[in-house]
C-alpha positions as CSV (number, residue, x, y, z in Angstrom):
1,X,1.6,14.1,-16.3
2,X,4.3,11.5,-17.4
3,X,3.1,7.8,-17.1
4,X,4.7,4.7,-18.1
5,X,2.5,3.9,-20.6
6,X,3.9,7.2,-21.7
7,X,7.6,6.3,-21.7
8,X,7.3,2.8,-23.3
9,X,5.3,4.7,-26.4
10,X,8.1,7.3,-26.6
11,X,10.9,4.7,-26.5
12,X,9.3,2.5,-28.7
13,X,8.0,4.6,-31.2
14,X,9.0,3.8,-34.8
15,X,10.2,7.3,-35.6
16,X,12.6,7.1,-32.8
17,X,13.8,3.4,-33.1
18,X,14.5,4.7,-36.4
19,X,16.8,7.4,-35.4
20,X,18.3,5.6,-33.0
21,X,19.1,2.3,-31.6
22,X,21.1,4.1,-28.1
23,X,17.9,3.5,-25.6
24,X,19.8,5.9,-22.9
25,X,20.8,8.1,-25.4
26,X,17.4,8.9,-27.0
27,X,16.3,9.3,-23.2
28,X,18.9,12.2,-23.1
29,X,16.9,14.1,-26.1
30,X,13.6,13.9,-24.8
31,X,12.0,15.8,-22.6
32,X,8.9,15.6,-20.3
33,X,7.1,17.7,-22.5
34,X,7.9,15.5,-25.0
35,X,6.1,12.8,-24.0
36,X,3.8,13.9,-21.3
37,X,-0.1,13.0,-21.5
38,X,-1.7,17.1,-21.8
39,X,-5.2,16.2,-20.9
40,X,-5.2,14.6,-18.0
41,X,-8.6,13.5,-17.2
42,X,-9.0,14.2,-12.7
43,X,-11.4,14.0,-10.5
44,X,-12.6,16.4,-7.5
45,X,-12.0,15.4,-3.7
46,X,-15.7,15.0,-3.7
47,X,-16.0,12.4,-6.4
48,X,-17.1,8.7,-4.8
49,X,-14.9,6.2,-4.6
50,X,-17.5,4.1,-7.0
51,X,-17.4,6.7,-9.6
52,X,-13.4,7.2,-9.5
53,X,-13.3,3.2,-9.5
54,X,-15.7,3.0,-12.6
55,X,-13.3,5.7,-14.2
56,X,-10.2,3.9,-13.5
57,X,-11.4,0.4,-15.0
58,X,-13.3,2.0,-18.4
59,X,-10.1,4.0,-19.3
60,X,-7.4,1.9,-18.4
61,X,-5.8,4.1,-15.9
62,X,-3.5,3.4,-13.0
63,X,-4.0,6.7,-11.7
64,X,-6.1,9.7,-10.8
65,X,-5.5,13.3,-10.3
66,X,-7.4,14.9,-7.6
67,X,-7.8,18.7,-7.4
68,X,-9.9,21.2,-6.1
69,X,-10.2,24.2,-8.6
70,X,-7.1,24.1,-10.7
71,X,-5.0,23.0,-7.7
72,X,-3.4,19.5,-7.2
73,X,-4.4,18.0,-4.1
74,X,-3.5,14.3,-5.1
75,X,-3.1,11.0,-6.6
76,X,-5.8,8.3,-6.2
77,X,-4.0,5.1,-7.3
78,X,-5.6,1.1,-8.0
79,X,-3.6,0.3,-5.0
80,X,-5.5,3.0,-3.1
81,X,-8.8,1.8,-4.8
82,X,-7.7,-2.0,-3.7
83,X,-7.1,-0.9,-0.2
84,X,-10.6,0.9,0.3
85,X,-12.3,-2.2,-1.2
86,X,-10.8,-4.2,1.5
87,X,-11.3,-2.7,4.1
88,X,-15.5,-2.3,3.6
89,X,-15.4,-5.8,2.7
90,X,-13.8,-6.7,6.1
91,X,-11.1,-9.3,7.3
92,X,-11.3,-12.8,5.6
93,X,-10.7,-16.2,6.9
94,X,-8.8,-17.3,4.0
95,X,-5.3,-18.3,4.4
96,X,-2.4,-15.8,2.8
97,X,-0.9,-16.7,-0.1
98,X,2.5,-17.6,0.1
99,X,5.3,-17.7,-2.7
């Protein structure tokens, strides 16, 4: 799994800054396996919502895997978290936020 956290650590790394200073250009040596995060930590379809929350906020991440077995069956994202949240707390009579 790539992430952006791991991108900005491979572009920023001091080993690479070192090399060199062309941003697209060290992009074209890379590859995903390169800087890909190998153990990805994923949760079953079965997991609660609670416990995937709890995992999300204690590691820092912006995103879980979910499989079944070794198969991918999907992403559970904070935005996906955020929306679930919101709906078992109901509609709100506050006003929206505007820019």
């Amino acid at each position: 799994m790539v992430t952006a956290r791991d991108l900005r650590q491979a572009l920023f790394a001091p080993a690479l800054q070192a090399e060199t200073e062309d941003v697209l250009g060290l992009l074209e040596t890379l590859a995903v396996g390169d800087v890909m995060t190998r153990s990805v930590l994923r949760v079953r379809a079965a997991t609660s919502l609670q416990d995937a929350a709890r995992l999300m906020h204690e590691r820092k991440l912006g995103a879980l895997p979910v499989v079944e077995g070794e198969r991918l069956i999907g992403l559970l994202t904070e935005t996906d978290v955020l929306r679930a949240f919101q709906e078992l707390l109901g509609p709100t009579n506050a006003p929206a936020v505007t820019p």
